[in-house]
KOLSE-982537 format. One record per residue (C-alpha): residue in one letter; x, y, z. Coordinates in steps of 0.5 Angstrom, whole numbers, plus 2048, in hexadecimal, padded with zeros to 3 digits. Layout:
AXYZ/...
END
This chain:
X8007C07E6/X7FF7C77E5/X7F77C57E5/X7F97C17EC/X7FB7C87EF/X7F57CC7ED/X7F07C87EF/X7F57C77F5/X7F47CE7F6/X7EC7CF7F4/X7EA7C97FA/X7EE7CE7FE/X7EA7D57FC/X7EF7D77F7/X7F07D97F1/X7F47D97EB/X7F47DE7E5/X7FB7DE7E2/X7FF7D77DF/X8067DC7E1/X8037DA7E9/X8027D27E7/X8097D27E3/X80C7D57EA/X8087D07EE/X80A7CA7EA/X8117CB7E9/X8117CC7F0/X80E7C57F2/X8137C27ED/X8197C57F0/X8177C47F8/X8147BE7F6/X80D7C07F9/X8067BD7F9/X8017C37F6/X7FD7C27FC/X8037C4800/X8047CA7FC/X7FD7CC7FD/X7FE7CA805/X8047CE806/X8007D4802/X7FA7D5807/X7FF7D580D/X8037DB809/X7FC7DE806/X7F97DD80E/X8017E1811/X8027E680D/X7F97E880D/X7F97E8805/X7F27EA802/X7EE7E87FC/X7ED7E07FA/X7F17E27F3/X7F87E07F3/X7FC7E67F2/X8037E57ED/X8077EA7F2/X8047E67F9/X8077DF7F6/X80D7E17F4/X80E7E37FC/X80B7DD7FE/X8107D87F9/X8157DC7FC/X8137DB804/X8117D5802/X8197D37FF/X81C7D6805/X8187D2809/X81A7CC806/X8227CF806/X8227CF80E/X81E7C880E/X8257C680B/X8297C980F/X8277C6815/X8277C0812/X82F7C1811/X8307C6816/X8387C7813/X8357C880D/X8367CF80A/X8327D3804/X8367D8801/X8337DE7FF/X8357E57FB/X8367E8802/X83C7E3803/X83F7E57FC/X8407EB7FE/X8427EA806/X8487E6802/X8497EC7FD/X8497F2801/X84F7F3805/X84A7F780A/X8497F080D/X84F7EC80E/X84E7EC815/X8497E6814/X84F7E2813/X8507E381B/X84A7DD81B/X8437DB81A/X83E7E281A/X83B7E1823/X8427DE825/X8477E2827/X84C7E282C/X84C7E982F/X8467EC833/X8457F3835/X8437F783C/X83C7FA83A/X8387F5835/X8337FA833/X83380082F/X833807832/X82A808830/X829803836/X82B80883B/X82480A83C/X822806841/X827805848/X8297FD848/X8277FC841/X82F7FC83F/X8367FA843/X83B7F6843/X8367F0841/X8397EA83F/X8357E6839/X8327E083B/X8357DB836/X83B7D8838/X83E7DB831/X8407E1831/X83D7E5829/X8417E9825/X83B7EE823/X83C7EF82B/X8447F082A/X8417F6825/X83C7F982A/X8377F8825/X8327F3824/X82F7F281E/X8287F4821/X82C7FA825/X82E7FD81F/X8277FF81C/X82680681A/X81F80681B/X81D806823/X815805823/X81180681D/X80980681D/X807800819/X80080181A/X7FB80581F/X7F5804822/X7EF80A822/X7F480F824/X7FA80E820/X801810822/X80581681E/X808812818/X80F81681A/X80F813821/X81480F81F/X81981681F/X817818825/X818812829/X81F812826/X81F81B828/X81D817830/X822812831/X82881882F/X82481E833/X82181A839/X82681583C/X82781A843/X82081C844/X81D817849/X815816847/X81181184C/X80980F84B/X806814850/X803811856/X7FB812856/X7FC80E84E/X7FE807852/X7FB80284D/X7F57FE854/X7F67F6852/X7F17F1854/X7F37EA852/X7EC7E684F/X7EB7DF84E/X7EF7D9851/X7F67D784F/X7FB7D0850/X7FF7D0856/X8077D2855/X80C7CB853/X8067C7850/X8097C184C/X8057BF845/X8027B8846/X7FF7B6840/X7F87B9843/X7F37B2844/X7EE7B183F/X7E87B1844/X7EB7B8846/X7EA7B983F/X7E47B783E/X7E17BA843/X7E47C1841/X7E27C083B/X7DA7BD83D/X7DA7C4841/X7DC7C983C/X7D67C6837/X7D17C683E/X7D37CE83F/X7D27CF838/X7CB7CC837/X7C97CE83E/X7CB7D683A/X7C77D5834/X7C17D1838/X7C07D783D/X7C07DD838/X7BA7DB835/X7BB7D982F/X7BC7D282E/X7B97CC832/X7BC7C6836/X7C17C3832/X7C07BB82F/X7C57B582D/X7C77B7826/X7C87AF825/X7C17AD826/X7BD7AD820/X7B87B381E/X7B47B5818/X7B27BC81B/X7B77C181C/X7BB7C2824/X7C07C4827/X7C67C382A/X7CD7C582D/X7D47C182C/X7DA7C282B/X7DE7C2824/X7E27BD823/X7E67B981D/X7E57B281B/X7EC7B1819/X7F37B381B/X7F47B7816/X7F27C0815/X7EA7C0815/X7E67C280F/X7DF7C180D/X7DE7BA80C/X7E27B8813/X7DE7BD818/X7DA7B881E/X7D67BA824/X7D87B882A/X7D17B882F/X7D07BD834/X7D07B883A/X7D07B183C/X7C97B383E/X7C77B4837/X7CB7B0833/X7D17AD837/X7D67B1833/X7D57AE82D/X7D77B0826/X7D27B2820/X7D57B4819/X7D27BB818/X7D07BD810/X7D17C580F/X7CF7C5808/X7C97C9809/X7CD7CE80E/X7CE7D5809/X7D37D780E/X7D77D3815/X7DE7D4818/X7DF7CE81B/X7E67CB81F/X7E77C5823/X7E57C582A/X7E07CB829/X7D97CB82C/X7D47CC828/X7CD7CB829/X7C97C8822/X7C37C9820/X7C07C381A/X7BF7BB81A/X7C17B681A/X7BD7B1815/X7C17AB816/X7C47AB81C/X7CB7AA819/X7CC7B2816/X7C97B8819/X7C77BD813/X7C87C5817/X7C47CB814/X7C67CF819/X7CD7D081D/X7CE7D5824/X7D67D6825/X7D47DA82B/X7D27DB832/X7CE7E0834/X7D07E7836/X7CB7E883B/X7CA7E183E/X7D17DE840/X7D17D8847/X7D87DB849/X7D77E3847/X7D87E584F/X7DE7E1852/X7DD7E0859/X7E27E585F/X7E77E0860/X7E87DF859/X7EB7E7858/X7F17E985C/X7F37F185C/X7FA7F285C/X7FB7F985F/X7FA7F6866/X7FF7FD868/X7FB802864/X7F4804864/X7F0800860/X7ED80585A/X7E780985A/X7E0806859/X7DF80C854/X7E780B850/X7E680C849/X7E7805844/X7EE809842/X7F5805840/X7FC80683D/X80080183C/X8057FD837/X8057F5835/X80A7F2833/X80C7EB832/X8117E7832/X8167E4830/X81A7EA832/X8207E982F/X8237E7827/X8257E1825/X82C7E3825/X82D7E482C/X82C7E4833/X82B7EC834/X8247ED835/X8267F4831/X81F7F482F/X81C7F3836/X8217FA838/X81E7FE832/X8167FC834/X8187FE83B/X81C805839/X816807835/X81180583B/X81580A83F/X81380F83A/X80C80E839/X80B80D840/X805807840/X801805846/X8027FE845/X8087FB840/X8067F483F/X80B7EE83D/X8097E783A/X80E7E2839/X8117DF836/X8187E283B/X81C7DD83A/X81A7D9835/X81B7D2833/X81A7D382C/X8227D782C/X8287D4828/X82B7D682E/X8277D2833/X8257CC82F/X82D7CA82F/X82D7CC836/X8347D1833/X8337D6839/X8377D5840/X8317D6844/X82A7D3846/X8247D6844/X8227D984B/X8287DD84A/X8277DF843/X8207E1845/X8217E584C/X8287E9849/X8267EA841/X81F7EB842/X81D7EC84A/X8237F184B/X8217F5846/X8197F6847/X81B7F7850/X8207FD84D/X81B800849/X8147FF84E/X819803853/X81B80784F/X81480884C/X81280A854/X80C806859/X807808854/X80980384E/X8067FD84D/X8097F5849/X8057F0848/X80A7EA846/X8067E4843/X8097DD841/X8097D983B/X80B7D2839/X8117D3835/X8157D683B/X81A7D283D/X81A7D3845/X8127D4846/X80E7CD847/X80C7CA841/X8057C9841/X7FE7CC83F/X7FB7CF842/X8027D2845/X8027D684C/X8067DC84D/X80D7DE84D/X8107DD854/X8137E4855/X8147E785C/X8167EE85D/X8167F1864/X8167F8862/X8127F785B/X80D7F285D/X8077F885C/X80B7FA854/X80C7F3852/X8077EE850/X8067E784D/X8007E484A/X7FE7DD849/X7FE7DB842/X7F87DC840/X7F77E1844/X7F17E6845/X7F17ED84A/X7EE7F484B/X7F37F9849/X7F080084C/X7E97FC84B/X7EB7FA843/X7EA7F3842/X7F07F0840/X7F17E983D/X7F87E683A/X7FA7DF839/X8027DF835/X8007D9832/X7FF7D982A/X7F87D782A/X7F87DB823/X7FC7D781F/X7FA7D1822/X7F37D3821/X7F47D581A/X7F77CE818/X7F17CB81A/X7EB7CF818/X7E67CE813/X7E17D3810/X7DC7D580B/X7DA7DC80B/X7DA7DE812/X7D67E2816/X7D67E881B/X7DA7ED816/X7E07EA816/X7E07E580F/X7E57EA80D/X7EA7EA813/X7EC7E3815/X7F07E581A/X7EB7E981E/X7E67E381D/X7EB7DE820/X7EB7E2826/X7E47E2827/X7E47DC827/X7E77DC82E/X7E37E1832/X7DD7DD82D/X7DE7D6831/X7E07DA837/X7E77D6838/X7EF7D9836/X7F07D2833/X7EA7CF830/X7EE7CC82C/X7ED7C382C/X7F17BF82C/X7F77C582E/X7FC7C6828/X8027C1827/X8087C382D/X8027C7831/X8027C3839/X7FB7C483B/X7F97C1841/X7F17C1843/X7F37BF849/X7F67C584C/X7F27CC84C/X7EC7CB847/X7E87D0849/X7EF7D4848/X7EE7D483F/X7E77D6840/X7E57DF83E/X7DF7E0842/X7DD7E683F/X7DF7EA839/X7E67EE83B/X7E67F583A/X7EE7F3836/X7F07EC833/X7F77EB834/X7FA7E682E/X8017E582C/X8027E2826/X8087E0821/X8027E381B/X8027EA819/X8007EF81F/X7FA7F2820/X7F67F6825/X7EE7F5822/X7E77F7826/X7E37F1825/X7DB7F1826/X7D77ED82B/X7CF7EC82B/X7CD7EE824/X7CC7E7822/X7C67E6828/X7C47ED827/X7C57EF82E/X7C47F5830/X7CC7F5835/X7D07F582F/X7D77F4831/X7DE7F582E/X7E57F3830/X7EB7F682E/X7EF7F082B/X7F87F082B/X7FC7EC828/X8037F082A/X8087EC826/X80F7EB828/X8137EE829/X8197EB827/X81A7E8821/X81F7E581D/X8257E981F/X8207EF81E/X81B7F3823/X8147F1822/X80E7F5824/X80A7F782B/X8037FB82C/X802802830/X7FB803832/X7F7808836/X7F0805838/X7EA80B839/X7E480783C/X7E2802836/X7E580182F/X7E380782B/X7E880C82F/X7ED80882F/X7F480982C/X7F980482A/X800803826/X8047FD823/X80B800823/X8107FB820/X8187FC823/
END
């Protein structure tokens, strides 16, 4: 079986030099009872999370990947038997240690007392963050009896986890603690001539749409009409001819254009990849098997569309020598979105200068904003403590606000609705703190599919939020959403294309400088088919309706900053377009990954960043809390 596991492990790209690893390996597929495909299945998921390098399997890196890999099987189990309890060292020692007999009060999260003030005394910062709030379940928790959460009694506030050209102080993690200490009573605002300008771009769906299970003629023709916008990109740049059927028989070499898909149900691999036709015109929507052994590099997905040179000798499979994964930079059909289609939000203030410099400060972060453990949104009060400090233009917040996915809302423990819990734990807060921050701060809300009160469906239109005094500081975006923040494009979508892009992905020494960087490369993919979800068909749990707002995935053209929230590890990254074509516009976009900022029963990460005119002056943090 220890053969079965390394030829598993070197179909894969891998490789193992050492027996010790192999033993491990197999000790483990005996004692979990695992296949060594799903050993090595589980590995590439772990490699892709945890961004490893280097196709050699190193002995330190599995000993932490059969350690994750154990964990996850243990909570496998205790979900299959919820009042199942495990044991481990730190249960000994509770039982020993006199310092915690009040555990034989109850059940840790379960007590019968409830304090006045939830929160600990370094909220304080920003008005309306703490008070007399009840928690939202419905069970008072024993860490709240004690004043201190798990995640309240961090020693460390705000720690740089990674910085972008102009990296923060290493001891900024001091001086923020000196700020929450000194600072609690000098009131600070965002002065008036910084008001961040937003201009909505794009179309959106309209607020209360239900998912319908869009109709397959509305997929069809959405589909047919992306693989139209890309022929009709690489036909006018010049450089390639009117595209033919990729079915019909040929000797001699053409070209094509059509979409990526798989023959089966299953994850799409080398031997599975097929080519749908470009239009009912050329070819009826058929499909052709496309042979990729003569390609020395690809990146292929299903639902990508892609232009194919080769032939087809038979007429049953199409061999490619050459794959074009991008549309053209400087030719794009929707480059310039009609007037109607922009809307400006400073109807009441004067619409900004013709001359203002491409200049932007602003904080991300996305949700879910409170842990796992309770319904406190104290991650949420320490992000909007820290952005009264720094005093960003713009603080930017994407769910999920309450999210599905919390143990306290999947058992539905909690004694008010979701609407209730989003407009006091999260609105509440971000009205206090845009009055507090004055006129000229801006929050832009956008929505996810995970939240429990928004409308479940993708895309996703904006947070019903209304405010008679702060309509001109808060705002909500669709989800995926594009707008013009002081002239800085911006495009944000909360769904975890990322991840489920990775999973789906095949490659062979990639092009465009990224053959090292996966997760850039992932989000090139994006702006390279020109759509926020280009992913088909969608993930398992992901309602996408074809039928609502097409036109609302579509990225029309290279946005300055790509907002991207996903569980994978955060990143900011500047990702290069137009080098491929040789085009004399080369342009780059700043991609972010914030993260979440809650995790577990801990703080999670967000970004900072200071946006000067292109990529090259730009600065940008991913603290963790």
């Amino acid at each position: 079986m220890e053969e079965e596991i390394k030829a598993e492990f070197e179909r894969s790209g891998f490789s193992i030099d050492e027996e010790d690893i192999l033993k491990k390996c197999l000790t483990f597929c005996i004692n979990c009872k695992l296949t060594p495909s799903d050993l090595v299945s589980s590995w590439e998921v772990y490699y892709l999370n945890r961004q490893l390098s280097g196709s050699l399997v190193q002995n330190a890196q599995m000993d932490g990947f059969l350690l994750h890999l154990q964990n996850e099987q243990k909570d496998a189990i205790i979900k299959e038997e919820p009042n199942l309890h495990i044991y481990s060292s730190n249960d000994v020692d509770m039982i020993l240690c006199d310092e915690h007999e009040d555990t034989k009060e109850g059940i840790l999260g379960t007590p019968t007392d409830r304090p006045e003030n939830i929160y600990p005394e370094s909220f304080d910062i920003t008005p309306g963050t703490t008070g007399n709030r009840r928690p939202s379940s419905g069970k008072p928790s024993r860490l709240a009896s004690n004043n201190m959460t798990p995640f309240g009694q961090r020693t460390s506030k705000f720690v740089v986890q990674s910085a972008f050209n102009n990296p923060l102080d290493e001891g900024n993690d001091v001086k923020e603690q000196e700020i929450d200490n000194t600072e609690n009573d000098i009131i600070r605002r965002v002065q008036p001539i910084k008001r961040c300008s937003l201009q909505v771009c794009g179309s959106q769906p309209e607020p209360g749409c239900r998912f319908m299970y869009d109709r397959v003629e509305d997929r069809f023709n959405s589909l047919e009409n992306r693989i139209r916008r890309h022929a009709i990109a690489l036909v006018a740049s010049g450089l390639y001819e009117e595209p033919t059927d990729p079915t019909v028989a040929s000797q001699n070499k053409v070209f094509s254009v059509g979409m990526v898909c798989c023959d089966g149900e299953g994850r799409l691999n080398e031997k599975s990849v097929l080519l749908q036709g470009s239009s009912v015109e050329h070819c009826g929507g058929q499909r052709v098997r496309l042979d990729l052994h003569k390609l020395t590099q690809f990146s292929l997905f299903p639902g990508q569309v892609v232009g194919i040179e080769g032939h087809n000798p038979s007429g049953h499979c199409f061999v490619a020598s050459k794959v074009v994964d991008y549309m053209p930079l400087s030719i794009s059909p929707n480059a310039d979105l009609a007037p109607a289609k922009k809307q400006h939000l400073d109807e009441e203030f004067n619409p900004p200068p013709s001359n203002m410099l491409e200049e932007l400060s602003l904080i991300i972060a996305a949700g879910p904003f409170t842990t796992t453990d309770n319904l406190f949104f104290e991650p949420l009060s320490e992000l909007l403590a820290y952005a009264t400090r720094k005093q960003p233009q713009l603080l930017m917040l994407l769910g999920p606000f309450v999210d599905s996915e919390h143990p306290d809302i999947k058992k539905a423990a909690i004694d008010r609705s979701f609407e209730e819990v989003f407009h006091e734990e999260v609105l509440k807060r971000v009205q206090d703190y845009a009055a507090f921050m004055g006129s000229a701060a801006r929050v832009v809300l956008v929505p996810s599919i995970r939240d429990a009160h928004h409308d479940f469906v993708f895309p996703q239109p904006p947070l019903d939020i209304h405010f008679s005094d702060l309509k001109h500081q808060i705002t909500s975006f669709a989800n995926p959403g594009l707008f013009d923040a002081n002239k800085v494009k911006i495009g944000c979508c909360s769904m975890d294309i990322l991840r489920q892009l990775s999973g789906e992905e095949i490659s062979r020494n990639p092009a465009n400088g990224l053959s090292g960087d996966r997760m850039g490369r992932l989000a090139c993919h994006l702006v390279n088919q020109r759509s926020f979800y280009p992913l088909y068909p969608p993930a398992e749990g992901v309602p996408l309706d074809l039928s609502l707002v097409p036109e609302a995935l579509q990225i029309p053209s290279v946005p300055d900053i790509l907002v991207l929230p996903s569980d994978l590890a955060p990143f900011v990254k500047v990702l290069p377009f137009g080098q491929r074509m040789n085009e004399e516009e080369q342009v780059k976009c700043i991609c972010i990954n914030p993260g979440r900022l809650a995790k577990g029963v801990g703080g999670g990460t967000f970004v900072e960043l200071n946006y000067h005119g292109n990529a090259d002056r730009t600065s940008a943090s991913v603290i963790r809390i």
